[in-house]
DRENNU-408482 format. One record per residue (C-alpha): residue number from 1; x, y, z. Coordinates in Angstrom, 1 decimal. Each point is the difference from the previous one (the first is absolute). Example, Ala and Ser with C-alpha at 12.3 -4.5 7.8 and 13.67 -1.06 7.14 Angstrom:
residues 2
<pt seq="1" east="12.3" north="-4.5" up="7.8"/>
<pt seq="2" east="1.4" north="3.4" up="-0.7"/>
//
This chain:
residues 306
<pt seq="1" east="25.5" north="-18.8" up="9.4"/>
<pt seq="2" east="-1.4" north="-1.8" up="2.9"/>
<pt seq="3" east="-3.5" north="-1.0" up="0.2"/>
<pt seq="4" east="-2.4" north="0.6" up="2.3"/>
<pt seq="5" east="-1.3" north="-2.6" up="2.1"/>
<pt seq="6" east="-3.0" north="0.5" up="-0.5"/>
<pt seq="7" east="-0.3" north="0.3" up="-4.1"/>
<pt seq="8" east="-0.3" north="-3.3" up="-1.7"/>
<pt seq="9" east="1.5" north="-0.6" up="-3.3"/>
<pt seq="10" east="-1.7" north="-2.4" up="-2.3"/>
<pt seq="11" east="2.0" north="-3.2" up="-1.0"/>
<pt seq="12" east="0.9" north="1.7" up="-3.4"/>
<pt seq="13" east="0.9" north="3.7" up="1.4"/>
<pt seq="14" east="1.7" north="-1.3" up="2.8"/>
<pt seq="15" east="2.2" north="-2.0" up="-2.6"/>
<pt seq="16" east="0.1" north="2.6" up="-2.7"/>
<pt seq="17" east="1.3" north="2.7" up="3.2"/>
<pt seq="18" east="2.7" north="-3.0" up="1.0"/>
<pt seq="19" east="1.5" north="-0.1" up="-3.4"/>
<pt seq="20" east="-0.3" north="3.5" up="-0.8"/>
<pt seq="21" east="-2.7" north="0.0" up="-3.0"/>
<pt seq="22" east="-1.6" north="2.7" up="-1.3"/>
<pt seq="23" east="-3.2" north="0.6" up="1.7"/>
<pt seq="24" east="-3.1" north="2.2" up="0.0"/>
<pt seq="25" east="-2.5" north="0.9" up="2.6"/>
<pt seq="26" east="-3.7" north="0.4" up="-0.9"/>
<pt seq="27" east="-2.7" north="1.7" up="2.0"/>
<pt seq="28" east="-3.6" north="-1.7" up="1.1"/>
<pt seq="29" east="-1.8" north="2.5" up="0.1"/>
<pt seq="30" east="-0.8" north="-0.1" up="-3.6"/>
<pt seq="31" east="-1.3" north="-3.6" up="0.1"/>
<pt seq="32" east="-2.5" north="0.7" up="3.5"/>
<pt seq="33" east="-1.1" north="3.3" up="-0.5"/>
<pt seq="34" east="1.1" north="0.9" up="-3.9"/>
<pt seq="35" east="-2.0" north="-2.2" up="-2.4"/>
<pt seq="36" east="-2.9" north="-1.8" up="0.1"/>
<pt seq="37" east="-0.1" north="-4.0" up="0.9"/>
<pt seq="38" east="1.2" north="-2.4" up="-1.9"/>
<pt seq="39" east="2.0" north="2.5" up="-2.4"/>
<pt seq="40" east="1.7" north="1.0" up="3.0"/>
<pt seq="41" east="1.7" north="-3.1" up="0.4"/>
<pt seq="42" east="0.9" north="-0.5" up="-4.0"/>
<pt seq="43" east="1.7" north="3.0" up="0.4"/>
<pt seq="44" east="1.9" north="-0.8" up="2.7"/>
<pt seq="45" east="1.5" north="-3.3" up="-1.5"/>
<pt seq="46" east="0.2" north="2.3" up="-3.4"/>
<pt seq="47" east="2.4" north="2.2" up="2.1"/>
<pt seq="48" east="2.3" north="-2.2" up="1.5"/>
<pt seq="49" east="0.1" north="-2.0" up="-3.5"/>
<pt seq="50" east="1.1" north="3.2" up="-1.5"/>
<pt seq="51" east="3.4" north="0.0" up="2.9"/>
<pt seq="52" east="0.3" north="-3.6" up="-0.5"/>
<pt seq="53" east="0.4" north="0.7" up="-4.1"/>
<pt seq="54" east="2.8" north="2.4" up="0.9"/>
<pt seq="55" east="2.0" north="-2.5" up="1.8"/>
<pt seq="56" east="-1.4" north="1.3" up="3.6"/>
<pt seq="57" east="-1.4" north="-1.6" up="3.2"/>
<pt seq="58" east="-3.3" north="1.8" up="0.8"/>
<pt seq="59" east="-0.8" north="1.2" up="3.8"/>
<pt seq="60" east="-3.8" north="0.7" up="0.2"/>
<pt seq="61" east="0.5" north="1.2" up="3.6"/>
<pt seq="62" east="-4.0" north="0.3" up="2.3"/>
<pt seq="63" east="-0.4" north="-1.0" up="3.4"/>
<pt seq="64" east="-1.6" north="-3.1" up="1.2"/>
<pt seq="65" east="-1.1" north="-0.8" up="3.7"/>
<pt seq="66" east="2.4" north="2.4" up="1.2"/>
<pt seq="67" east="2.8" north="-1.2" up="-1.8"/>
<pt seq="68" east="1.4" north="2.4" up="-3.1"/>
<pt seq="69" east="0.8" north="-2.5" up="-2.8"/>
<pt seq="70" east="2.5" north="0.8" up="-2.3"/>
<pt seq="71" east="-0.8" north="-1.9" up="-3.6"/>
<pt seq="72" east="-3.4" north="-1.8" up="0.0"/>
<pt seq="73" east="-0.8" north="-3.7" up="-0.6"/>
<pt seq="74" east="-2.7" north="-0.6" up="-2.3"/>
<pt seq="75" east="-2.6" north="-0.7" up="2.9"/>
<pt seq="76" east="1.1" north="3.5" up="1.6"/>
<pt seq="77" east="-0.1" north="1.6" up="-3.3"/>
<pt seq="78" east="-3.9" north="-1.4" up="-0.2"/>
<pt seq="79" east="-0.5" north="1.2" up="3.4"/>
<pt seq="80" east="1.4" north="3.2" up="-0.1"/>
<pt seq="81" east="-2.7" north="0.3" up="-3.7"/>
<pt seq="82" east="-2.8" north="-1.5" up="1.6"/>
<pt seq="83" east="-0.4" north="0.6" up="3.5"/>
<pt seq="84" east="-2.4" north="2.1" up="1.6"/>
<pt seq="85" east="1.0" north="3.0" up="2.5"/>
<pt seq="86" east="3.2" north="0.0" up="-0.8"/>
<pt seq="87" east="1.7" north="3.5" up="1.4"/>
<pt seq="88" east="1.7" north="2.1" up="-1.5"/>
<pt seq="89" east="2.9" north="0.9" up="1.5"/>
<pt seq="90" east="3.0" north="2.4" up="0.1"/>
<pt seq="91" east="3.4" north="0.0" up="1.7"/>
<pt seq="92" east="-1.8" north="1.6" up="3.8"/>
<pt seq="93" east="-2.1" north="-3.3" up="-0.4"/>
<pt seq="94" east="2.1" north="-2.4" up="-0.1"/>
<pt seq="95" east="1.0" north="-0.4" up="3.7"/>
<pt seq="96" east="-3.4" north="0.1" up="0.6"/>
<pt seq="97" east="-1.1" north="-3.1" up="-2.2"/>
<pt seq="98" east="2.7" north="-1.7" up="1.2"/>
<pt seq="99" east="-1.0" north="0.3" up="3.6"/>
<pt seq="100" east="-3.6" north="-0.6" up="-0.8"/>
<pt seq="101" east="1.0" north="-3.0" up="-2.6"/>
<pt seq="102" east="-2.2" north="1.7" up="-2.7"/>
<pt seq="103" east="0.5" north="-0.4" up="-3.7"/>
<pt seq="104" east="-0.1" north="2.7" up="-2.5"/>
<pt seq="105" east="1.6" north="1.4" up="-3.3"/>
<pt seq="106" east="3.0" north="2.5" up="-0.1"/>
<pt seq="107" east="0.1" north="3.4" up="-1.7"/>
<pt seq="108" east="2.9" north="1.4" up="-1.1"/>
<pt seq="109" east="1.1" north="1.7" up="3.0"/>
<pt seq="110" east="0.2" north="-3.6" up="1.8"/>
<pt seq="111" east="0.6" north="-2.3" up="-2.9"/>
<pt seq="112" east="3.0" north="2.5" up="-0.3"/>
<pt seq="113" east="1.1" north="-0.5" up="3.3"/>
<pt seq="114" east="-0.3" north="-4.1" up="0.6"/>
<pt seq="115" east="2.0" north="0.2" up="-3.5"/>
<pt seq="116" east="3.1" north="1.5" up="1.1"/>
<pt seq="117" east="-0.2" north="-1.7" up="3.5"/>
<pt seq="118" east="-0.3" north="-2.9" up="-1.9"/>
<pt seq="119" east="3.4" north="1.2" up="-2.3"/>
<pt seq="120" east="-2.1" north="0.0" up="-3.3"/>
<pt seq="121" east="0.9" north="3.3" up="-1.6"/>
<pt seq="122" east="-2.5" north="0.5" up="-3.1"/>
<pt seq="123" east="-3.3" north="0.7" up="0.1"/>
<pt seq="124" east="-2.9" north="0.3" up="-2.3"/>
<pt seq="125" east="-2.9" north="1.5" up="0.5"/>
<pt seq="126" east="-2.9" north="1.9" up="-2.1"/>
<pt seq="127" east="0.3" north="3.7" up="1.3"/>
<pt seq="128" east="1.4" north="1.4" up="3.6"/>
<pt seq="129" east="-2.7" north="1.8" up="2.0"/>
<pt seq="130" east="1.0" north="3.6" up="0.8"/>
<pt seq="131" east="-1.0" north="4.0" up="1.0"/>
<pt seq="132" east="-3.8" north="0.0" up="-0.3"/>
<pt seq="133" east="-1.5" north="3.0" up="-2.0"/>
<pt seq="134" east="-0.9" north="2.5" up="3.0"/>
<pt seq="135" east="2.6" north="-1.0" up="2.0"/>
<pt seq="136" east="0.2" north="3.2" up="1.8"/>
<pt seq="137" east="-3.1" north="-0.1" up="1.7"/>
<pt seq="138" east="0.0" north="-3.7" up="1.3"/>
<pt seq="139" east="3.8" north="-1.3" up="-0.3"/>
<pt seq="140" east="-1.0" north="-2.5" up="-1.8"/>
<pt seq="141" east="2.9" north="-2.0" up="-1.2"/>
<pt seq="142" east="0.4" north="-3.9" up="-0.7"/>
<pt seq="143" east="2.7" north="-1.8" up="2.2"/>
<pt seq="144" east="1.6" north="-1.4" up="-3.2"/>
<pt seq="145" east="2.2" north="3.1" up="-0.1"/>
<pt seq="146" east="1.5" north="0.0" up="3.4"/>
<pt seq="147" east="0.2" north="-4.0" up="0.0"/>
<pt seq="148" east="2.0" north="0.9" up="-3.3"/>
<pt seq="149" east="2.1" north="2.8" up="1.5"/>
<pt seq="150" east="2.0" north="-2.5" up="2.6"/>
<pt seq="151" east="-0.3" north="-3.5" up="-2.2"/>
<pt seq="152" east="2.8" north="-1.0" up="-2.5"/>
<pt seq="153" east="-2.1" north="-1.5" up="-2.3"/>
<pt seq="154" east="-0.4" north="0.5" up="-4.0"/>
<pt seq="155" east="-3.5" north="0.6" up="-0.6"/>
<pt seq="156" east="-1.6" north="-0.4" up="-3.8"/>
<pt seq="157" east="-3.2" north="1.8" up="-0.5"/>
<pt seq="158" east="-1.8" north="2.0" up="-2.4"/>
<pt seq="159" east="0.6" north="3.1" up="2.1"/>
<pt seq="160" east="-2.9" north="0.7" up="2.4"/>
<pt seq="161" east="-4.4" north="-0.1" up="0.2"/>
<pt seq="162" east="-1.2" north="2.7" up="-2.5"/>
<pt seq="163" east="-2.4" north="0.9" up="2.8"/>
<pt seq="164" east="3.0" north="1.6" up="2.1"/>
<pt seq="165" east="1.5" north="3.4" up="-0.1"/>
<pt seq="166" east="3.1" north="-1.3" up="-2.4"/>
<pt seq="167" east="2.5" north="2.8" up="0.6"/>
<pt seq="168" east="-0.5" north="0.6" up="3.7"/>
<pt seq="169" east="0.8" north="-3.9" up="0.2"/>
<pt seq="170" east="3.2" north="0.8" up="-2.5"/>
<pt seq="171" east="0.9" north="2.4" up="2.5"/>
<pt seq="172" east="-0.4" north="-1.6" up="2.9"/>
<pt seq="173" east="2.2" north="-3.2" up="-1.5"/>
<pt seq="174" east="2.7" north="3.0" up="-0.4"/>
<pt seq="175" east="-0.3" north="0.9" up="3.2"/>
<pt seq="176" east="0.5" north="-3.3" up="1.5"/>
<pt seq="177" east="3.0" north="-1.3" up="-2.1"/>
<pt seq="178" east="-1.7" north="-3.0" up="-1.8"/>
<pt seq="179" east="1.5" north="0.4" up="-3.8"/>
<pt seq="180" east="-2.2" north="-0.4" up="-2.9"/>
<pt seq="181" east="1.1" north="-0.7" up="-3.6"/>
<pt seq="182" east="-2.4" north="-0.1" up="-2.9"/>
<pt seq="183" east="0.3" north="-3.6" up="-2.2"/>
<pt seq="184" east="0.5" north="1.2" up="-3.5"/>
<pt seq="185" east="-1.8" north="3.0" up="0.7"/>
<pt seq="186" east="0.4" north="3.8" up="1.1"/>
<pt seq="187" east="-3.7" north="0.5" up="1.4"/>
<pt seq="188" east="-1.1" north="-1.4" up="3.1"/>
<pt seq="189" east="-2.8" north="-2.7" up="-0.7"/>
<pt seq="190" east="-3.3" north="0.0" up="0.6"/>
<pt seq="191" east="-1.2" north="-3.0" up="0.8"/>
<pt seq="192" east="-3.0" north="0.1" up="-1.8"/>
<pt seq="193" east="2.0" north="1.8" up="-2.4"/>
<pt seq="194" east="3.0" north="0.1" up="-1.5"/>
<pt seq="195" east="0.9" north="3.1" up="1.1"/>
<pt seq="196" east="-1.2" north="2.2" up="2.8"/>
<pt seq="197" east="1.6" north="3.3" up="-1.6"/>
<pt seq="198" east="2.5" north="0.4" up="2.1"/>
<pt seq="199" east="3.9" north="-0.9" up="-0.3"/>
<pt seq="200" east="2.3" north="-1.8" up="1.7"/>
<pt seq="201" east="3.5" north="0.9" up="0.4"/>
<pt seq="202" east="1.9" north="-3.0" up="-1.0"/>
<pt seq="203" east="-0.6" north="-2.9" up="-2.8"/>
<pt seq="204" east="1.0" north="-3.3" up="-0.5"/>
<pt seq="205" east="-0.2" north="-2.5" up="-2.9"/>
<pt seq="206" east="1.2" north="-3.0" up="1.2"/>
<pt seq="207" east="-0.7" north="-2.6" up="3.0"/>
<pt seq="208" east="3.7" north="0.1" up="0.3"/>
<pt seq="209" east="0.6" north="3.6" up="0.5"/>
<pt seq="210" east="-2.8" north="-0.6" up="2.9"/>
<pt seq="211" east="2.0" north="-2.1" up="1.3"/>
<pt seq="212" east="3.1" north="1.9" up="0.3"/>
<pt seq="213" east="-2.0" north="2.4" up="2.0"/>
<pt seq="214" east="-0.7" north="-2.4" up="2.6"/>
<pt seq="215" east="3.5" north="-1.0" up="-0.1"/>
<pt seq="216" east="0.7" north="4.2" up="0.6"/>
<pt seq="217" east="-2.3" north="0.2" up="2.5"/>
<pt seq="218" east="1.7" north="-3.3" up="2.2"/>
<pt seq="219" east="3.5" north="2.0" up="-1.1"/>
<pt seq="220" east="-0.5" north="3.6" up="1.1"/>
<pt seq="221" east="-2.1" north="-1.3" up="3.2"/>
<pt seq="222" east="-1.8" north="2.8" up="2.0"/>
<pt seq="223" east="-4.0" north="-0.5" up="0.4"/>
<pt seq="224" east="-1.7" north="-2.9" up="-0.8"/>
<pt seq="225" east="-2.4" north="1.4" up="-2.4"/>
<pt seq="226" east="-1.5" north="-1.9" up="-2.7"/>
<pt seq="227" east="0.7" north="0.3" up="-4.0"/>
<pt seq="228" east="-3.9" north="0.5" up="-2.3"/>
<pt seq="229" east="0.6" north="-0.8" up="-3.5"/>
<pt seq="230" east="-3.1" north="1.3" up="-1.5"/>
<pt seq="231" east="-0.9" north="-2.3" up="-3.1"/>
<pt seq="232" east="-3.2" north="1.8" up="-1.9"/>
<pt seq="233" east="-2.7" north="-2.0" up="-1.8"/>
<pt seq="234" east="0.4" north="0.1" up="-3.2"/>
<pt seq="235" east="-1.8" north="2.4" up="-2.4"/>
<pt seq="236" east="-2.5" north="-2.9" up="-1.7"/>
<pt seq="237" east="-0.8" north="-1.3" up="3.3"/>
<pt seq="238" east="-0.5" north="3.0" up="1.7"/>
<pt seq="239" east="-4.0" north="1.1" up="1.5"/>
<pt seq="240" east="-1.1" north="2.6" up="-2.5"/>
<pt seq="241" east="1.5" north="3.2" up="1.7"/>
<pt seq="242" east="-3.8" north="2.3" up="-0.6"/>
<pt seq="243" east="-1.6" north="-3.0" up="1.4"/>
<pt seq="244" east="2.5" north="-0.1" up="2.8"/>
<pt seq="245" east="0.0" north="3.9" up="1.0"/>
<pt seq="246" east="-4.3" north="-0.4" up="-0.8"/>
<pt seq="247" east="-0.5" north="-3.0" up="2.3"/>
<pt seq="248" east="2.5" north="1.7" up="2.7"/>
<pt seq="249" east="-1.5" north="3.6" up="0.3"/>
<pt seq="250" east="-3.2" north="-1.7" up="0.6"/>
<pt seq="251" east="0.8" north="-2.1" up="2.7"/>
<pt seq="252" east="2.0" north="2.4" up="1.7"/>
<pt seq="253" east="-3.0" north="2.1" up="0.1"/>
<pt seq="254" east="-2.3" north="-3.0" up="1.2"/>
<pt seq="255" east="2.9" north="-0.7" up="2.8"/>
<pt seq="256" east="-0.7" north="3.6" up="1.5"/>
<pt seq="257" east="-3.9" north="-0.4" up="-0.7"/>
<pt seq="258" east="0.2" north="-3.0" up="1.9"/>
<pt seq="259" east="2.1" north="0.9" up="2.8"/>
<pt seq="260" east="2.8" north="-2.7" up="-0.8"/>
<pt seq="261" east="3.0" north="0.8" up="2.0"/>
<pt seq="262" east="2.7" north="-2.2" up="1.7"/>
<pt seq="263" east="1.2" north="-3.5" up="-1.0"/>
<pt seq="264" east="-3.3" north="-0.5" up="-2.0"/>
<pt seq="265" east="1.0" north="3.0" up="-2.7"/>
<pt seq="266" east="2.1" north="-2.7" up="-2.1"/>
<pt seq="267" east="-1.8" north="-2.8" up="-0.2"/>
<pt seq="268" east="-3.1" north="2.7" up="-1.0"/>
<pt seq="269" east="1.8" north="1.3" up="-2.9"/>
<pt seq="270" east="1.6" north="-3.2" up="-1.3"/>
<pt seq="271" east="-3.5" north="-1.4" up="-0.2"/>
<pt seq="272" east="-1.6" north="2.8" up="-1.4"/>
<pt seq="273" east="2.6" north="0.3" up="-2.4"/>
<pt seq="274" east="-0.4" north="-4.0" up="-1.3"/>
<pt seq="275" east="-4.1" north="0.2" up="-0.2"/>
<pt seq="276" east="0.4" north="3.6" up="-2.0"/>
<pt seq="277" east="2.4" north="-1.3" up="-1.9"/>
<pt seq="278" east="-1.8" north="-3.5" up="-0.5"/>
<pt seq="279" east="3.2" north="-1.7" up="1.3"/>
<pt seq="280" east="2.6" north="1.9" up="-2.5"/>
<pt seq="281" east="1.8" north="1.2" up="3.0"/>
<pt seq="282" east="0.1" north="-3.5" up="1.6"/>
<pt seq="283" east="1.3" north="-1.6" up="-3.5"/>
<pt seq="284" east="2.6" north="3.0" up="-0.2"/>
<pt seq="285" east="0.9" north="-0.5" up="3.8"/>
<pt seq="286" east="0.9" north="-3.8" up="-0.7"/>
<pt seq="287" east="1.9" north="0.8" up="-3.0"/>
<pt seq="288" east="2.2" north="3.0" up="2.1"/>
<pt seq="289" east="0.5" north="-3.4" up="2.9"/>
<pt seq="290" east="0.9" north="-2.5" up="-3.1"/>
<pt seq="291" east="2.7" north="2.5" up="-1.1"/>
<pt seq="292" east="1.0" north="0.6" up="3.2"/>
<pt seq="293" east="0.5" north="-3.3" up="1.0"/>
<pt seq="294" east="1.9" north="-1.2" up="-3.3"/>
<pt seq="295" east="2.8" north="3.3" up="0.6"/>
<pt seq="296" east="0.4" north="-1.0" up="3.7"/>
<pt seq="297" east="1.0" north="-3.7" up="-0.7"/>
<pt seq="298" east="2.3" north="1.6" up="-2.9"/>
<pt seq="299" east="1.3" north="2.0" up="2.8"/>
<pt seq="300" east="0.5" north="-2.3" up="2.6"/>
<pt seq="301" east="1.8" north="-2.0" up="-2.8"/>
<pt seq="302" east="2.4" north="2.5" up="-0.7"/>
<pt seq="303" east="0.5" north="0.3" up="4.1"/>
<pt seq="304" east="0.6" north="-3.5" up="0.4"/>
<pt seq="305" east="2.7" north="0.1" up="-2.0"/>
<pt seq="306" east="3.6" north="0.0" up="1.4"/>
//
């Protein structure tokens, strides 16, 4: 693929993408706005130690001064961790930063996108964003689907927020073409969870097999949807489902009591849900991105390969 212009490659990526190395992208958003400081930035090196293990070049991607970066150095890395007013920002933002020259961190929706301009095919991420629970009064519905819908990118994740409407966001994945296989599982996960209760239509069991879908997918042509490979928690380190549902109902109601609507609905529940948990969700959220992140190097492995 030809690169943007724009997009710079770090040293390593750039050299990785030359030779044809496996390679997986990583999201900021989980380093600015996920975790607190400095545990933020131990994860991130954690993360792409975890691709590195597996043989694979890691591409945090984040924007800095305007400039989307595709793999972090270790003084854009500490940046990305510990500056202040960082944005947050989504595929519709990133002309804009780039015009403006400001820096922020990338949700899925663009982390997904600078990826495959980039020509990196695997991505890791914790969970995909989705329909939100009342979705037919407001429309409310995260970008990440639609981004998904015309990107060819593999996306690793442990299915999508708890705090969405799961199957109207199965649904709507059907609807727009993007395939999803479950990763030695029939249910679709639950981020939190290791199982939202409801199924998915196809399983895989190895990186391979994932692999040969892509392959498929390049074959048959058509669409360029993406592929989610929904990898579950597992069971042990799983947030206790009665505290889950508990924690969940409560700040659903404390949302509508409130008047939360809008953008500000997630980042509500999420922090409701890791101070009424006492941060069991947060520990169960990094083991879901750890897992994540070890299947999508085994699966860019298994890409790379001739």
């Amino acid at each position: 693929m030809t690169q943007s212009p724009i997009l710079r490659p770090s040293d390593e990526v750039a050299a990785a993408l030359e030779a044809g190395r496996p390679i997986v992208a990583l999201e900021s958003t989980i380093i600015s706005h996920g975790l607190p400081r400095p545990r933020n930035l131990e994860v991130a090196r954690e993360l792409e130690e975890v691709v590195r293990a597996a043989g694979a070049v890691p591409a945090t991607i984040a924007v800095l001064d305007g400039v989307p970066r595709i793999g972090l150095n270790e003084v854009e890395l500490e940046r990305i961790a510990m500056e202040d007013g960082l944005r947050k920002l989504g595929q519709r933002d990133l002309p804009v930063a780039a015009a403006l020259k400001a820096s922020g961190a990338t949700t899925v929706s663009a982390t997904s996108f600078l990826a495959a301009r980039a020509g990196i095919r695997i991505f890791a991420t914790g969970g995909l964003g989705g329909v939100h629970r009342g979705w037919t009064d407001d429309q409310d519905e995260s970008a990440d689907l639609d981004t998904l819908a015309r990107t060819r990118l593999t996306v690793v994740c442990a299915g999508v927020k708890s705090i969405l409407d799961v199957p109207a966001t199965l649904q709507r994945l059907e609807t727009r073409g993007v395939s999803v296989v479950g990763y030695r599982t029939g249910d679709f996960p639950g981020f939190y969870l290791h199982s939202s209760g409801y199924p998915v239509d196809w399983r895989i069991e190895t990186a391979a097999e994932a692999a040969d879908i892509m392959r498929g997918q390049d074959a048959l042509g058509g669409p360029e949807t993406a592929l989610v490979v929904a990898n579950p928690v597992p069971v042990d380190q799983q947030l206790d489902p009665e505290l889950h549902d508990r924690v969940l109902s409560e700040a659903l109601s404390a949302a509508e009591r409130d008047g939360v609507t809008g953008q500000a609905i997630t980042p509500f529940l999420l922090g409701y849900l890791v101070n009424g948990t006492a941060g069991a969700s947060l520990e169960a959220n990094l083991a879901a991105v750890r897992g994540n992140t070890a299947l999508a190097a085994q699966i860019a492995t298994a890409w790379a390969r001739p």
